[in-house]
N, C-alpha and C positions, 0 to 999 in steps of 0.2 A: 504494500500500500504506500501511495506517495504523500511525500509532507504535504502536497494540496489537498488530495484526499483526506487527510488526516484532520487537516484544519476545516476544512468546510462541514467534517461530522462533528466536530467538538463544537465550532458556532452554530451548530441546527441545534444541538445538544442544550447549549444554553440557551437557549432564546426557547425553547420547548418547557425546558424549567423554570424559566423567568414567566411565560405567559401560564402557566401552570399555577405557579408560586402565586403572581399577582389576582388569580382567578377565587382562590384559595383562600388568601388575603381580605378581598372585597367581599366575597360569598359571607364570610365570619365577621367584618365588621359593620355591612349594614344587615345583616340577618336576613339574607335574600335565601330564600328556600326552594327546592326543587318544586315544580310541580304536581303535583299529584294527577294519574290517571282522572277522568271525568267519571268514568263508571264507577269509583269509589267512593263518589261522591253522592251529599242527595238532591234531588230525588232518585238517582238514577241508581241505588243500590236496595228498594224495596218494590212495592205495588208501582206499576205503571201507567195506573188510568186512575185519571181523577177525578170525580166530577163537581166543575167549580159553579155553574148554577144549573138552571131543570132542565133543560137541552143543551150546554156546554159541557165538553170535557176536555181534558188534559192528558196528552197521551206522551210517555217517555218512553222511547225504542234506545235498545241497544244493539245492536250487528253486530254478530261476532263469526268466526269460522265454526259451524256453518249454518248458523241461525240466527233469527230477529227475538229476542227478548220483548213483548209477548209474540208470538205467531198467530195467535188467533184473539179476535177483539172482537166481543156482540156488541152490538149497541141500536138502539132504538130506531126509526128512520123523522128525520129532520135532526140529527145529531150535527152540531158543528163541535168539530176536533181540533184542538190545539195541539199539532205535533211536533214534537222536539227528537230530533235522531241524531245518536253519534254511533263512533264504533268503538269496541272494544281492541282491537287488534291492526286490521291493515285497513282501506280505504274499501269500500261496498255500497254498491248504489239503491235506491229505495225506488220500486215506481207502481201504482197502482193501477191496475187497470180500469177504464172508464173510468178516469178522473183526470185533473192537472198536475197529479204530484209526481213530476222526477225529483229527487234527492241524492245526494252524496253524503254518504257516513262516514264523516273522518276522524279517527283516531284523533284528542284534543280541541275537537269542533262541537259545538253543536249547531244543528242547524232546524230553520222551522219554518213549518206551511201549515195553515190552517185550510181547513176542508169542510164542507156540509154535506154530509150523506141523507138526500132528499129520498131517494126510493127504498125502496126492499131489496136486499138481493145477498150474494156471495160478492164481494172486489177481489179477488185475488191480487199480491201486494208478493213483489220477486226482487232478487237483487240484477243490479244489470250490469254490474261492473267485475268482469272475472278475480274469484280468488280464491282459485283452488282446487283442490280433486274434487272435491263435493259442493261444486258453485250452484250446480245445476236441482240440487235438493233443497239451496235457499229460501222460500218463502214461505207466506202465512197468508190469511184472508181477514177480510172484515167482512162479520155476518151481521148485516142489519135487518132487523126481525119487527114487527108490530109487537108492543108489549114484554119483548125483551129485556133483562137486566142486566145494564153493564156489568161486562164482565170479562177478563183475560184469561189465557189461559194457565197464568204465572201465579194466578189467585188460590187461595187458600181458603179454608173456611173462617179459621186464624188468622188468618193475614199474612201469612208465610210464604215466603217464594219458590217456587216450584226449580226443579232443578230444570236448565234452560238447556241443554244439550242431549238429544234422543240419540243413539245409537244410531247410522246409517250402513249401508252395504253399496259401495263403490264397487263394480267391476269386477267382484266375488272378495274382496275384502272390506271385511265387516270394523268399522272405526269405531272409536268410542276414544273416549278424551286421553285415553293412555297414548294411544295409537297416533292421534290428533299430535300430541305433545312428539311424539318421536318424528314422524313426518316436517313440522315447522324445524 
């Protein structure tokens, strides 16, 4: 190795621990904190649907690999939905059928579109943005019913959250969050 060599890795060297140092420095002296995941956050860490007056509600999605936290949501018809989507993990996109909602889920974003569900019916609601072996098992529906009770399907009788990940079978292998984790 030549003394140019030499020198030009010992000055990458210090200036790597100088901006290191000084990051380290300021971090601790104005008590600037990492931020925290959105999904650990609340609302987005119990129930998903809210209902803030007698046909308003409050919907918070989470996208993750490779499901929508709730998947399935009844609600009344004349419902208007306040929707807030992020994601859990990598970028995935939100769009429901017969409606105006495309969306983008992004890991540190939330983002929001409100909706009114005038008729009856099943929407089916898909991701559009590829991410992953099992992109294509992504989605969930909104069942809007006469006399319906809002309801997810993350709901509990308790109030407890449902675990958000079902088992699927890609291609003859069968995933489930162990398998999920070793794949990423």
């Amino acid at each position: 190795m030549s003394t140019l060599e030499k020198f030009a890795i010992g000055v990458a060297s210090a200036l790597l621990l100088t901006f290191f140092g000084a990051l380290t420095y300021i971090s601790a002296e104005t008590g600037v904190e990492v931020p925290t995941c959105i999904t650990d956050v609340e609302p987005f860490t119990k129930d998903t649907l809210f209902q803030v007056s007698e046909n308003e509600y409050e919907l918070h999605m989470v996208a993750r690999m490779w499901a929508f936290q709730p998947s399935e949501i009844t609600l009344p018809p004349g419902s208007k939905v306040n929707m807030y989507v992020t994601s859990q993990d990598i970028i995935h996109g939100f769009h429901v059928e017969h409606h105006n909602i495309n969306l983008m889920a992004v890991p540190g974003a939330i983002n929001y579109f409100q909706v009114e569900f005038k008729k009856e019916g099943t929407f089916d609601f898909a991701c559009h943005e590829y991410c992953g072996a099992a992109h294509h098992t992504m989605a969930g529906r909104f069942i809007i019913e006469e006399g319906a009770e809002p309801l997810t399907n993350t709901m509990e009788a308790n109030g407890e959250r449902l675990p958000i990940f079902t088992p699927v079978e890609v291609d003859g292998l069968a995933l489930n969050d162990e398998s999920i984790d070793e794949i990423q």
